[in-house]
N, C-alpha and C positions, 0 to 999 in steps of 0.2 A: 532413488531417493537422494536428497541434496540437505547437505548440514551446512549448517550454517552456524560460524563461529559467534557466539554473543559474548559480548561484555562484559568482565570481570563483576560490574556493577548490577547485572541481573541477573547471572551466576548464580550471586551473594543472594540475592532477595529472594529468587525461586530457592534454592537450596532450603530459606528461612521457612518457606512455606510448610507447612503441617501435609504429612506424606500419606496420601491418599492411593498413592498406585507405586509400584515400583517401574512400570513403565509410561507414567503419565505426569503431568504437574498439577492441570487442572480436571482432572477427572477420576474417578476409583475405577474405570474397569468395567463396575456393574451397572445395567442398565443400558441400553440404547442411546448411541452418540448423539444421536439425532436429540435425545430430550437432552442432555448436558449441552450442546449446544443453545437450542431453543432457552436453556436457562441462564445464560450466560448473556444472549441476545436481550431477555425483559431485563437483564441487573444493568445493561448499559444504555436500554432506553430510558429506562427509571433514571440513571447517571444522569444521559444528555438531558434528559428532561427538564431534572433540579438543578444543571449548570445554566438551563438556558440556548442550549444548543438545537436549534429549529431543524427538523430532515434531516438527523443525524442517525447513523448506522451502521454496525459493526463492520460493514466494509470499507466505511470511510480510512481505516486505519490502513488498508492494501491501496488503498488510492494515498494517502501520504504517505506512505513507507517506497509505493513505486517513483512519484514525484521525486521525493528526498533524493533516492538512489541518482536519477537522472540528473537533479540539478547538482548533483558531486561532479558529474562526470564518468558515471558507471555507465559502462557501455551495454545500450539498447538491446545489446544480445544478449547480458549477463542478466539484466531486469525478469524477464519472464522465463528463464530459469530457477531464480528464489523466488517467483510466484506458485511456479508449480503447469505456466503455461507451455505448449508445445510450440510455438512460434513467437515472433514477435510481433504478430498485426495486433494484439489487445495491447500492449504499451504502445505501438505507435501512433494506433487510434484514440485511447483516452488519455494516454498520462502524457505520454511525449508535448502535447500543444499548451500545456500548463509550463512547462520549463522554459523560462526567461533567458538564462544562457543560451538555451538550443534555438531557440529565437531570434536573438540575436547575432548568433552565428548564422543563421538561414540568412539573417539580413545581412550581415558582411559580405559573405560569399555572393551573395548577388548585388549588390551597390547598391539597394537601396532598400527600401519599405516594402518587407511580404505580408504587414501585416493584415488587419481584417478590412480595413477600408481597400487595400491594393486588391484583396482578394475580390472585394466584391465591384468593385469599378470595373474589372472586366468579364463579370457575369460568372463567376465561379462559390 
């Protein structure tokens, strides 16, 4: 298992939260994960819904949280370690071609344009 240091600032707010488990933040323990989950997922489509946020879904947050790491400069091996993956072909595959940096380094290292038109003008 992989800990992951958080921020003094969320620390603080989970700490605030009303204490439900001694082993958990958002769950008591009783009841199947599986329904605490599922109920966590309608409170943030109900969210995205009343923000306006169109095919929004509680994974979207692993998909910004992996981007994020990437476009710091957190190396593509340390990424699918705090996801929980055993490789790194799922960041290389979705997240890695969203990051503008890694992009443009692709494009330095090679002198010129890799991007979607390069790619596709020779049948790729």
């Amino acid at each position: 298992m992989v800990h992951l240091p958080l921020p003094t600032i969320v620390l603080v707010a989970l700490n605030a939260l009303p204490v439900l488990s001694s082993d958990y933040f958002f769950w008591s323990g009783n009841g199947l994960i599986k329904c605490s989950v599922a109920d966590w997922q309608r409170s943030l489509r109900k969210l995205f819904s009343l923000a306006g946020i169109k095919e929004a879904h509680a994974h979207r947050f692993r998909d910004s949280f992996s981007v994020e790491l990437l476009s710091r400069g957190v190396s593509i091996e340390i990424v699918p370690v705090l996801l929980g993956h055993s490789s790194i072909r799922i960041p290389e595959k979705h997240y890695a071609p969203w990051v503008k940096t890694r992009q443009d380094a692709l494009e330095e290292c090679s002198g010129g344009d890799v991007g979607v038109e390069s790619s596709a003008s020779i049948g790729l």
